[in-house]
MIPA-505145 format. One line per 8 residues: number of its first residue (from 1); for each residue x, y, z of N, C-alpha, C. Coordinates in Angstrom, 2 decimals. Example, Ala and Ser with C-alpha at 12.3 -4.5 7.8 and 13.67 -1.06 7.14 Angstrom:
# residues 2
1> 13.19,-5.69,7.80,12.30,-4.50,7.80,13.20,-3.30,7.80  12.85,-2.25,7.08,13.67,-1.06,7.14,12.90,0.03,7.87 $
//
This chain:
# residues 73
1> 68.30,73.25,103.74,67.56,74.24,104.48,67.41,73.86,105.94  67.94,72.77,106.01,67.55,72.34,107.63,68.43,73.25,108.53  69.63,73.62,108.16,70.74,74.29,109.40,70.78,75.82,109.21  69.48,76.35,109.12,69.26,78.02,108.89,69.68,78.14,110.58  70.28,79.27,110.02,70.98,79.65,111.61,69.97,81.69,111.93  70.10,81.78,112.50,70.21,83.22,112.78,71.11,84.35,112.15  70.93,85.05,111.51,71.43,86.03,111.34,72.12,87.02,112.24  73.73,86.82,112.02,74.17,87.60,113.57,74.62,88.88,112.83 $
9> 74.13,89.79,111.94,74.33,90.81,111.29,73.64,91.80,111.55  72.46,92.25,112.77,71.77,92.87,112.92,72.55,94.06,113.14  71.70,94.87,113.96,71.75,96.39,114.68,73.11,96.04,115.56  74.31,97.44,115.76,75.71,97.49,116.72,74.64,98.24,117.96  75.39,97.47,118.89,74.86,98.00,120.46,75.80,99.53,120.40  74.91,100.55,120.90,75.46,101.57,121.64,76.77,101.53,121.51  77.93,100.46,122.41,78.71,100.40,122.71,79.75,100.08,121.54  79.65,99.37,120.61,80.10,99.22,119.48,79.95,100.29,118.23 $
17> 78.91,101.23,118.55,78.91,102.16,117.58,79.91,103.20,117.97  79.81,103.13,119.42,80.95,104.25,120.00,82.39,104.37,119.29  82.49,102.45,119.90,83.81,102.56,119.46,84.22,102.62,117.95  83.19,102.16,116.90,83.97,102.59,115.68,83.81,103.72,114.86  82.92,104.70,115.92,83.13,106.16,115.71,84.45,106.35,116.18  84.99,106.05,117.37,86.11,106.18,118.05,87.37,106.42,116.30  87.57,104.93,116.39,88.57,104.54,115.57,88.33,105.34,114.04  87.17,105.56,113.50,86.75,106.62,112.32,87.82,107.75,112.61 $
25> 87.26,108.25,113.44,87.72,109.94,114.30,89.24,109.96,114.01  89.76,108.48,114.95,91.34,108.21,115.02,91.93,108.02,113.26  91.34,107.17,112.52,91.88,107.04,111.26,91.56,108.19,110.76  90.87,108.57,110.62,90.58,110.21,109.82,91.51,111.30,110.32  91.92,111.23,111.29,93.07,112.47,111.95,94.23,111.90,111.36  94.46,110.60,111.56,95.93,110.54,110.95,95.92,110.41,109.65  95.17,110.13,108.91,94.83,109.95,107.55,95.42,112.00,106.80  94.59,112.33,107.79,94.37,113.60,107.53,96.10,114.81,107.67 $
33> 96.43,114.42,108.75,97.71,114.75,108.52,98.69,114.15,107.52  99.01,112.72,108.18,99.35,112.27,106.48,99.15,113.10,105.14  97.82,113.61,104.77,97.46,114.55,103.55,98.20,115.69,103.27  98.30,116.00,104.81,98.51,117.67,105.00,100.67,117.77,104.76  101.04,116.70,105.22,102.31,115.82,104.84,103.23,116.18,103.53  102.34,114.78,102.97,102.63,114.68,101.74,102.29,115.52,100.51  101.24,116.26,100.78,100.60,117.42,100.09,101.98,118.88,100.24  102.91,118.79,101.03,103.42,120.25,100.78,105.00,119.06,100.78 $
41> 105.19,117.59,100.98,106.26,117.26,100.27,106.55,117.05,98.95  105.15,116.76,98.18,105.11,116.76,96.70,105.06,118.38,96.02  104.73,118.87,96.78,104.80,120.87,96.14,106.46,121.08,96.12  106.85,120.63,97.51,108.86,121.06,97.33,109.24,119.97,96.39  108.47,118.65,95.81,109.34,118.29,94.74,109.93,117.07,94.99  109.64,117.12,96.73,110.56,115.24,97.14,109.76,113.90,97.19  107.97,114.04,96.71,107.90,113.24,95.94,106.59,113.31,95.31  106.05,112.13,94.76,105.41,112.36,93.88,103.80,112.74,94.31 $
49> 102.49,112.83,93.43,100.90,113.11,94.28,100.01,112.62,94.20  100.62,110.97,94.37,99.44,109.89,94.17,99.29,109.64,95.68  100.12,109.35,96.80,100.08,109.42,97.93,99.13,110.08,98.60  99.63,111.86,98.03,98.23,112.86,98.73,96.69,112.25,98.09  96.77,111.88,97.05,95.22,111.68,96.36,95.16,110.80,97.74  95.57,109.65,97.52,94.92,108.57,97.96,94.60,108.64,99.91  95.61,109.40,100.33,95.32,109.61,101.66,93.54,110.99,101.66  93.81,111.57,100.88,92.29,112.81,100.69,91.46,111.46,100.28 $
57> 91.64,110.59,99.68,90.19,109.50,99.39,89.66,109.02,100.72  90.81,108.76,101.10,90.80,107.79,103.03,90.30,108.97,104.01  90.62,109.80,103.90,90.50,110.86,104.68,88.60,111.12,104.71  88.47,111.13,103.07,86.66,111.54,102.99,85.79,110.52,103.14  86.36,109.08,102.91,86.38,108.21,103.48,85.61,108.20,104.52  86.55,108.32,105.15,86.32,108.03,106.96,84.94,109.05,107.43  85.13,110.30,107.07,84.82,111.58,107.63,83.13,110.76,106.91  82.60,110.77,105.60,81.48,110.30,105.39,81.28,108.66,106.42 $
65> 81.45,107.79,106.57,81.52,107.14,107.19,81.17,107.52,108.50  81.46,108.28,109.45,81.61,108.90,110.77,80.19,109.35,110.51  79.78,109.97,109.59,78.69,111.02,109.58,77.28,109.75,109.33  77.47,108.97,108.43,76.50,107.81,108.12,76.04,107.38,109.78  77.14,107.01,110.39,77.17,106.18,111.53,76.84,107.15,112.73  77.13,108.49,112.78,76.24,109.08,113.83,75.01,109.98,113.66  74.59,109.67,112.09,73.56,110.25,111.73,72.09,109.88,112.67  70.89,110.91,112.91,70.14,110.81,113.56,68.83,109.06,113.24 $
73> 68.20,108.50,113.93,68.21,107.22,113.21,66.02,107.91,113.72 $
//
């Protein structure tokens, strides 16, 4: 118990919340096309629709995530 340190896990400054709203926003758009993609390449048949699932998981993902993080505090 002697080498208790500080907890560097607190509250993101302003500036850090920005940016990983930023990158949310960014992964969720491409996530999101990706969906929109593979969702009408598996309808013509060229491949399969585990891809689309899993990009719509990432996609709601993100989008809840985004919303947690700029929710009113």
């Amino acid at each position: 118990m002697a080498n208790l340190q500080k907890s560097t896990g607190g509250q993101l400054s302003r500036g850090q919340r920005e940016a990983r709203a930023f990158r949310l926003i960014q992964v969720g758009a491409v996530t999101g096309v990706a969906f929109v993609v593979t969702t009408i390449l598996s309808l013509a048949g060229v491949m399969g629709d585990h891809p689309a699932i899993v990009l719509a998981i990432a996609t709601i993902l993100c989008g809840v995530r985004f919303r947690m993080l700029t929710r009113k505090r």
